[in-house]
Structures are given as C-alpha cells and as structure tokens.
C-alpha positions as CSV (number, residue, x, y, z in Angstrom):
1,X,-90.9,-124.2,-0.1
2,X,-93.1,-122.6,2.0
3,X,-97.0,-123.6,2.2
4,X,-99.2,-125.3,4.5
5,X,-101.6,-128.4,4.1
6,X,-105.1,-127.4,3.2
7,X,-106.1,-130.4,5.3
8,X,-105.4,-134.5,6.0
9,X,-108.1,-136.3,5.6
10,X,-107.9,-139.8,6.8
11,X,-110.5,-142.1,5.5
12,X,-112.6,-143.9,8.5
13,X,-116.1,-145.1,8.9
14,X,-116.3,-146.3,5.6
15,X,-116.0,-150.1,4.4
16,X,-112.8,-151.3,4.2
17,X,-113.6,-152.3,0.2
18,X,-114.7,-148.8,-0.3
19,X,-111.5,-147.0,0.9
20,X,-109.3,-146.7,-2.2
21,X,-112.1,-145.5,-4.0
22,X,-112.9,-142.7,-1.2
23,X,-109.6,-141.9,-1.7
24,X,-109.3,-141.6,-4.7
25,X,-112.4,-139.2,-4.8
26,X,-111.0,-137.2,-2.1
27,X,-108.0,-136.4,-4.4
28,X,-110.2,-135.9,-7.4
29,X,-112.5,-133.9,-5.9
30,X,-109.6,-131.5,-4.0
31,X,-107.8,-130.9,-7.4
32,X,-110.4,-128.1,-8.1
33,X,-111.0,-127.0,-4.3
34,X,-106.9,-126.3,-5.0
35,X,-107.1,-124.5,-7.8
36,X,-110.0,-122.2,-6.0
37,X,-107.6,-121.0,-3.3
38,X,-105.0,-120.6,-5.2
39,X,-106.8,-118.2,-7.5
40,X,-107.9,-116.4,-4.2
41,X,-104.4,-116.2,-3.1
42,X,-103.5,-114.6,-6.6
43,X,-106.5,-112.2,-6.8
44,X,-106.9,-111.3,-3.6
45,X,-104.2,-112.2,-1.0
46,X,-101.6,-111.3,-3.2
47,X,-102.9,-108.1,-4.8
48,X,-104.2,-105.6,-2.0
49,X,-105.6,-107.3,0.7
50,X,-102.4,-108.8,2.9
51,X,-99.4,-107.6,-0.1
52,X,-99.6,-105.3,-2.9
53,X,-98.7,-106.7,-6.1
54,X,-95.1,-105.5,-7.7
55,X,-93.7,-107.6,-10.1
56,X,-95.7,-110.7,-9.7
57,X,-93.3,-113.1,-9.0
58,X,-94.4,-114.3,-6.0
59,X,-98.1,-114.7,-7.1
60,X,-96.6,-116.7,-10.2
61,X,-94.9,-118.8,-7.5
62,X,-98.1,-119.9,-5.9
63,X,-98.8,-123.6,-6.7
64,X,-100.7,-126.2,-5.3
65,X,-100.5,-130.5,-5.5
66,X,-102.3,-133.4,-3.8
67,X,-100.9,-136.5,-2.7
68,X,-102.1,-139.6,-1.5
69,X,-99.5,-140.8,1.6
70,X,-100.7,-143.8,2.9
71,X,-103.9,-143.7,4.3
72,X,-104.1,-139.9,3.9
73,X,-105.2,-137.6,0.9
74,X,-103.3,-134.4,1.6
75,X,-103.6,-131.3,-0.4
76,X,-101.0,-128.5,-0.4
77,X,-100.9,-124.8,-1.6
78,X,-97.7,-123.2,-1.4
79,X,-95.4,-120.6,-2.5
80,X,-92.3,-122.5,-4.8
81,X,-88.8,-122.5,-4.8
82,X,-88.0,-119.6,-6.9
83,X,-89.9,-117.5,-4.0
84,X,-89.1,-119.2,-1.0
85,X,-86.4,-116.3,0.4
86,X,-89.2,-113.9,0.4
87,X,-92.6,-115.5,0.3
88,X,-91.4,-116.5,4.1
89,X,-90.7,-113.1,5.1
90,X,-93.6,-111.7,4.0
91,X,-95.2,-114.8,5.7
92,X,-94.0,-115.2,8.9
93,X,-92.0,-111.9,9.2
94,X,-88.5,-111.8,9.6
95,X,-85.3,-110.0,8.1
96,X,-84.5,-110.2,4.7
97,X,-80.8,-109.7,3.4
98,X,-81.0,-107.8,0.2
99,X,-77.8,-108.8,-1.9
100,X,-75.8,-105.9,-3.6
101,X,-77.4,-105.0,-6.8
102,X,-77.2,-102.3,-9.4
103,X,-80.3,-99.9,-9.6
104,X,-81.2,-97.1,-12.1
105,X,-81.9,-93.5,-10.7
106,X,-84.0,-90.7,-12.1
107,X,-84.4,-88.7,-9.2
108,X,-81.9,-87.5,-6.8
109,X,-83.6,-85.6,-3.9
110,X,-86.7,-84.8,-5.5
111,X,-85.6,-83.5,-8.3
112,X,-84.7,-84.8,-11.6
113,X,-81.9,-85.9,-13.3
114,X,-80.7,-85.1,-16.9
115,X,-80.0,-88.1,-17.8
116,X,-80.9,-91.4,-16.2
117,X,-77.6,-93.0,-13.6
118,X,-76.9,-96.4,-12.9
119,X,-75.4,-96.8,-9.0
120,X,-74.3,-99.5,-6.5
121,X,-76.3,-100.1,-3.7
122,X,-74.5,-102.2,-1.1
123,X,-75.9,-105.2,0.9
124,X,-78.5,-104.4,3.4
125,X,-81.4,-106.0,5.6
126,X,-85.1,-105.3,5.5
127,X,-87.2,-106.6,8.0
128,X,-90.9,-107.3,7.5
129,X,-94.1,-107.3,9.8
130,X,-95.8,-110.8,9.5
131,X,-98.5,-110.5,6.4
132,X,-100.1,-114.1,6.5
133,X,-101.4,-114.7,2.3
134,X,-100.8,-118.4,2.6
135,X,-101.8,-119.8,5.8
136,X,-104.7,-117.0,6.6
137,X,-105.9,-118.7,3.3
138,X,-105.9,-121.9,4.8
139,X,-108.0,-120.8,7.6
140,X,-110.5,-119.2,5.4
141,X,-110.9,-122.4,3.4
142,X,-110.6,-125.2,5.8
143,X,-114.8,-125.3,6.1
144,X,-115.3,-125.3,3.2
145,X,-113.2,-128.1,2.2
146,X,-115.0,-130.2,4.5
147,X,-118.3,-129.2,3.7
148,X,-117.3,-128.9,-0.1
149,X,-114.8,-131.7,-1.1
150,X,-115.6,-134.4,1.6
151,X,-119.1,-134.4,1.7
152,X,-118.8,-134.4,-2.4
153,X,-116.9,-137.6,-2.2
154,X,-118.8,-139.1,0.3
155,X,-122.1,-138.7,-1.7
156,X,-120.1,-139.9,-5.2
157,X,-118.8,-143.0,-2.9
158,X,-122.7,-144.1,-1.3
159,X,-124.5,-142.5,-4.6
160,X,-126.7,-139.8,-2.7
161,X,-128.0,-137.1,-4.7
162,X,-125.6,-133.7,-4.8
C-alpha cells in the first residue's frame, strides 16, 4: 500500500470526560474531509495535472480509511494493493520491471498493417521521474483539515455556533 496520513491528531486540552467524544467527532467529521481528497486525487491529480489518465486503474485504486489508535484519530488516503507496483513509481519515482506480455500491433513503422498481429514483447524496465498525486495532496489539504475537521469537532464538542 502506498499512502500517507492526512494527519494525527492527538486530543489535548480538553477535559479528560470529554475525550472519547472529541474523538469520536474527529473520526466522524474526517470521513467526509476523506472522501474530498480523494475525489481531488481522482479528478484532478490523477487526470492531467501530475498523471494522465489511461485505463483508470490506479484512480480506482485510490481509497481512504480512518482509525482510532489509541489516543490518536488518524486518517489515511492511499493507493491499494492492486496498484501498489506502480502507484509507487509514479510516486516516488523509480524503475519499474515490465513482465513479458503479449501486445496487438496495427502499425509497423508508420504504416499500417493488413491485418492486425499479435507479438511478444520481452521483459523490460521503465523508469519514472517522481509525479507526487498522493502526498502533494496531502500537503495541499493538511490546512484545511485543521481549520475544517478540528475546529468542526471542537465547536460540536463545546456547542459553539458553526
């Protein structure tokens, strides 16, 4: 898997009697904030402005998930297992090995064929400049999660108006 945590918030300054219930907000409230950059990864990271989109596997990959660990609320987008070969290329750069595969030709040196051919192409390596979708994402979202989501739960927890 490759991802990042949007951010770790540990609850502090607040009554001990209110904690859980911060905490619990905090998850709540991330659920959407989660959803938000994941849909920004999809339309935008992943469809012109870091990678161009191909077949849309890896933007299918894209998922997100909060947890509660211990005293921490953490919230996670990442890129799942069925992409994890090349979602980390593409994210930190790197050499790819590209298994022998089969592949369908219609062109052989500019010019068509007659009918379509079917060859081998043997094992090879591709490697990749660095094209940050997930973690640049992060960056671009960790304000806002603090002005969004914490101050949200904070204002649920004491009752302030939104």
């Amino acid at each position: 898997m490759i991802g990042g945590t949007v951010v770790t918030e540990t609850v502090s300054g607040v009554m001990e009697s209110e904690v859980p219930r911060l905490r619990a907000l905090l998850a709540q409230n991330t659920v959407p904030f989660l959803i938000r950059m994941q849909s920004h990864v999809r339309k935008n990271k992943l469809s012109g402005q870091v990678l161009k989109r191909r077949t849309g596997q890896l933007s299918a990959g894209i998922g997100y998930r909060v947890a509660q660990e211990g005293q921490e609320v953490v919230g996670e987008i990442y890129a799942g297992a069925e992409t994890k070969d090349y979602a980390g290329v593409h994210e930190f750069g790197g050499t790819f090995t590209i298994p022998e595969h089969e592949r369908l030709i219609r062109k052989v040196w500019g010019r068509r064929l007659k009918t379509p051919k079917t060859v081998k192409v043997r094992t090879h390596q591709a490697t990749f400049d660095e094209n940050s979708f997930l973690r640049s994402t992060l960056e671009d979202f960790r304000r806002a999660y603090r002005e969004d989501v914490v101050a949200r739960s904070v204002r649920q927890l004491t009752g302030s108006p939104s």
